[in-house]
N, C-alpha and C positions, 0 to 999 in steps of 0.2 A: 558441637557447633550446629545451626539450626538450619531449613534450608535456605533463609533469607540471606543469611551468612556466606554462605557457600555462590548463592546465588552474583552477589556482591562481588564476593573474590571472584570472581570467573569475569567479570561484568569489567574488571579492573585489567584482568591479567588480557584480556580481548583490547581494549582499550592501550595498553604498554606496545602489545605488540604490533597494532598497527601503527602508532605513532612511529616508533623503532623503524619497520620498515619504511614509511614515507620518511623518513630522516636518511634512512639506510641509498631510495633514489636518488635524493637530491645531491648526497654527496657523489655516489658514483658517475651520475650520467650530468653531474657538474649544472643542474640545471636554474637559469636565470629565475630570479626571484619574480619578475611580471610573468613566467610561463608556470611554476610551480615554487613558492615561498616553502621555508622552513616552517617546521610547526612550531617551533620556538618564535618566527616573526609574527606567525596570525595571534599564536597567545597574545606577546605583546600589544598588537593591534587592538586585541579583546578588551585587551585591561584599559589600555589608553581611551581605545572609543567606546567603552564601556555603557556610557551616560547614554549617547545616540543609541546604540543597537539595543539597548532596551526599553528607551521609546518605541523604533520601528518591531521591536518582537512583542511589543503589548499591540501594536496593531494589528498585525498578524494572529495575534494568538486570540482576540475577540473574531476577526473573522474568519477561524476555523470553527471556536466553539457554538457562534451561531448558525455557520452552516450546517453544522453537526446536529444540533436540534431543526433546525429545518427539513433537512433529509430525513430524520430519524420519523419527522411528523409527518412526513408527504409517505416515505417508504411504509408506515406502519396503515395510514387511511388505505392508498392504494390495495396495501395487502388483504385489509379486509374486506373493501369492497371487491376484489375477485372473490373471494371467497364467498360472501354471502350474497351476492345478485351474480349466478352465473352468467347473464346474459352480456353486463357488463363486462366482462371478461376478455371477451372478443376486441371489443374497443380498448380497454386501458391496456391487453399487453401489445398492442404495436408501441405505443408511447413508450414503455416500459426498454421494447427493443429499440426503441429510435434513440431515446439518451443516451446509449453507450456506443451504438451506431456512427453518431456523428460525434466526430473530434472534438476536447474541448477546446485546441486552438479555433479551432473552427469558430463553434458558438463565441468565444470569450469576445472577439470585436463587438458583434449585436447587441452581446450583454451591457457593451460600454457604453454606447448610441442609446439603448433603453433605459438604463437605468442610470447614466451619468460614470464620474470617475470617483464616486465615494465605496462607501464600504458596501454598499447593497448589492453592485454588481458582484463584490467580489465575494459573499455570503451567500448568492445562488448559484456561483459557480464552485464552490464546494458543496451544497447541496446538490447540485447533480451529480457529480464525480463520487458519490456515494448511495444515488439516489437506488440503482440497480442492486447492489450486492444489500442493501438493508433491505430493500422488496421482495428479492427473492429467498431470500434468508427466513424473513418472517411467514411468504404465502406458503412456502414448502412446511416450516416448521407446524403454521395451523391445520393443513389438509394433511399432514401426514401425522397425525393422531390416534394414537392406539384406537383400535376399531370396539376395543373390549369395555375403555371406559367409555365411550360413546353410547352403545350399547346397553349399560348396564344403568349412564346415567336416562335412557329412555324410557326407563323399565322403572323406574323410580320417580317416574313421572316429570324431569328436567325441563324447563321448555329449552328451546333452541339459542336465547340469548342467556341464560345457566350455565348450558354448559360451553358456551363460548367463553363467559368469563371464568370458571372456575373449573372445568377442563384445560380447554383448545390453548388459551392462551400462556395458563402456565406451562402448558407443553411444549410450545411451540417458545419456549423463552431460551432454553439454551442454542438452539438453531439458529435466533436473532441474534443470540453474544456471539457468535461465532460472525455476523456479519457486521457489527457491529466493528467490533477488533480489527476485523478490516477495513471498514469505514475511518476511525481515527489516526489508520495510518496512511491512506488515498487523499484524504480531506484537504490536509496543508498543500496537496501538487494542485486541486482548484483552486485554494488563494494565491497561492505564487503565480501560479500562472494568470491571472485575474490582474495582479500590481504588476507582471510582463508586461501585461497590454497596455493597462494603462491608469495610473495612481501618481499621488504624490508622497506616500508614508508604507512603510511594510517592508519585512527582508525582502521582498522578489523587487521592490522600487530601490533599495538600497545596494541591492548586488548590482542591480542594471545600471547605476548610476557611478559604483566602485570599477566597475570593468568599464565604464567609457573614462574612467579616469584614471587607468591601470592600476588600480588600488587594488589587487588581487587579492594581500592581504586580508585586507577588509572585506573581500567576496569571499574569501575562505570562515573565517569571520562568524561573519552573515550565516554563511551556508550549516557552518559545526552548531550554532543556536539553533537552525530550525533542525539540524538534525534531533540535537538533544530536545527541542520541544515535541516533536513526532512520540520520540522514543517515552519521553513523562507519559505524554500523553496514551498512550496504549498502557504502560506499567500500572498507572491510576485506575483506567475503563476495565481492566484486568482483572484488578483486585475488589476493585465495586463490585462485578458483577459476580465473582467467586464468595462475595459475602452477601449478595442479592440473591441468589440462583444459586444455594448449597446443594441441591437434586442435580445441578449439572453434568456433575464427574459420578 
């Protein structure tokens, strides 16, 4: 048995037993279906509203992936530009600290006044909610470069953009997957909270709208999709980049 196998069974027997238990609450503590539904009722919900929540999870799930490229584009510029103009340095890390600084409840109102109630608001509110941990992932990963091959690519006569492409950055790539991996699993809480504020399409507009119409079902629903979308999504970015990045391990 292989470890993908293994991996699997484990992924299943995690999965039994928490169902089991949430099944195991509802019967003891006798609890009303609008305060906590069986898992047997949101399945059926699943199945029934089937059609809908996978329109609203195709919405959501473009805008995670393009905040995800967003963040990855802003977090990788910024990184290099500390790096190569120290001067700038100074200036772009207060920015750097101020996006995680302030709330993205905070920001997400402004985001809906600037950029309307479409998908764009909610595209750069998961590029920021990622924007920090791909930044500092990547600046650490380039400035903390073995000093040897730097060194030895000078000696060999490198210029300075050389050995940033064919050093610094493949070295600094497994430091990026590692925030990267982070990043695809933060990303979906700035789109939900993004259709919170204010949308008309998306699980976080479709939960908001199941719980003003005690349709908890349906929020549970809702909520078990985007789980499982989080989870795809890091198992995929996982495997890419253990076949991108074989020098990682």
């Amino acid at each position: 048995m292989n470890d993908g196998s293994i991996s699997i069974g484990r992924s299943l027997v995690t999965v039994a037993v928490i169902l089991g238990l949430w099944q195991l609450v509802v019967i003891l503590f006798e609890m009303p279906s609008f305060i906590l539904p069986a898992p047997w009722d949101v399945f059926e919900r699943l199945f029934s509203r089937f059609d809908v929540l996978l329109k609203h999870t195709w919405v959501t799930a473009k805008e995670i992936l393009l905040g995800l490229l967003l963040g990855l584009s802003m977090g990788l510029m910024f990184a290099l530009q500390m790096l190569l103009f120290k001067p700038i340095k100074r200036w772009l890390l207060p920015i750097l600290i101020a996006s995680q600084a302030v709330p993205v409840f905070a920001i997400a109102p402004l985001l809906m006044l600037w950029l309307g109630y479409g998908i764009a608001s909610k595209v750069v509110m998961a590029a920021i909610i990622i924007f920090f941990p791909v930044t500092t992932c990547c600046y650490d990963g380039l400035r903390n470069t073995p000093s040897g091959y730097l060194d030895l690519a000078k000696t060999m006569g490198a210029s300075k953009w050389q050995r940033l492409r064919h050093i610094q950055i493949p070295a600094s790539l497994p430091t990026l997957a590692s925030g990267l991996r982070v990043a695809v699993v933060i990303a979906p809480i700035g789109a939900v909270v993004g259709e919170w504020v204010g949308s008309s399409a998306g699980l976080g507009y479709l939960m908001l709208q199941a719980n003003a119409r005690m349709q908890i079902d349906e929020m549970f629903a809702a909520l078990l999709i985007l789980a499982l979308l989080s989870i795809s999504l890091y198992f995929i970015t996982d495997k890419l980049l253990k076949k991108f990045i074989p020098w990682e391990n």
